[in-house]
N, C-alpha and C positions, 0 to 999 in steps of 0.2 A: 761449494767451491770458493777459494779465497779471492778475493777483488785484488788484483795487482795492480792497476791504475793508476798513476800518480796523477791523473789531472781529468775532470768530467770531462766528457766525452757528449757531444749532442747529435740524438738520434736523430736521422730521417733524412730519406734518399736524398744526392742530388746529383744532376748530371755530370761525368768528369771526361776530360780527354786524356791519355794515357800515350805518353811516346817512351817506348823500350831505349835507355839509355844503353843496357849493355844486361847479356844474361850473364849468369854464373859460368864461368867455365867457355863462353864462346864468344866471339868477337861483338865489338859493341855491334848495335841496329838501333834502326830507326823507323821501330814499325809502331803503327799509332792505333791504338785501339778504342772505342768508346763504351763506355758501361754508367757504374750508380757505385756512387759512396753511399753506404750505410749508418756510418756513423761518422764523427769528424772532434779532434781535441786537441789543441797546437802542438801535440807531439805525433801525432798519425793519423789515422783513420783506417775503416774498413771498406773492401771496396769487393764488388761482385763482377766478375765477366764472364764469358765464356772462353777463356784461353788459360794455358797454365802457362805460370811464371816461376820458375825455379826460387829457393832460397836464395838471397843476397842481390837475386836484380832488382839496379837501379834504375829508375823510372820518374819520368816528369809528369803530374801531376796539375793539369789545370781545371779547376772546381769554377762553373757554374753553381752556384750559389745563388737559392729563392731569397727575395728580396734584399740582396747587393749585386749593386748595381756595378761595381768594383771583380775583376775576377782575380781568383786567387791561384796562383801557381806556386809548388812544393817541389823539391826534389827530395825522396825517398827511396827503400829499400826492402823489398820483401823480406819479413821476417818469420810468416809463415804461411801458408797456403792449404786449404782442403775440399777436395770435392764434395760439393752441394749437391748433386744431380747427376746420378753415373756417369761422373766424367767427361761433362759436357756444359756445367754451371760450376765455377771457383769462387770461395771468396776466402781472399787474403787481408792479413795484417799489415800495414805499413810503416814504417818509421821514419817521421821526416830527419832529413839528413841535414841539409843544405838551403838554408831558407833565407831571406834577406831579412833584416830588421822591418822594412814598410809590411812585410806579407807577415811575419809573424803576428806583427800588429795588428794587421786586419783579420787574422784568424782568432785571436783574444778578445777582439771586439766581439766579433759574431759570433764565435762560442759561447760568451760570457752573456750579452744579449738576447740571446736566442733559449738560453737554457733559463735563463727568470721565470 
């Protein structure tokens, strides 16, 4: 399979909160979910929960992060999603959208730090 990746990606869970900015196709919400990123690399991350989230929703992103003490919040957009566990465990693709220059920065830091 070919590496699409433009930018390492550092494995391993950490806690996130998820607030539905708006699904595809229906009125925004503001429903908040909690789950685990799997991976994380200043352009997205992968994340697992138990809900489905359509392609294109946008979603806010606050990463608990092991050892920063700082949290990090994203806004991003489903960019693909697949059933892990008949229909009952997802985990989607995400692409940050909309990130402020300090949060960028602190995801380059601890990406970059963390993958040494």
């Amino acid at each position: 399979m070919d590496e699409r990746r433009r930018v390492n990606r550092l494995v391993g869970e950490s806690e996130v909160t998820i607030t539905i900015i708006s699904d595809e196709g229906a009125n925004p919400k503001e429903k908040v979910l909690c789950s685990k990123s799997k991976d994380i690399s200043v352009l997205g991350t992968r994340i697992q929960f138990n809900y489905y989230l359509p392609v294109n929703t946008l979603i806010k992103i606050d990463f608990n992060l092991k050892d920063l003490y700082h949290k990090i919040t994203a806004i991003g957009k489903v960019i693909w999603i697949k059933a892990v566990y008949e229909d009952e465990s997802y985990e989607a693709g995400i692409q940050f959208i909309d990130s402020i220059p300090e949060e960028i920065s602190l995801q380059e830091n601890y990406v970059s730090g963390k993958s040494r």
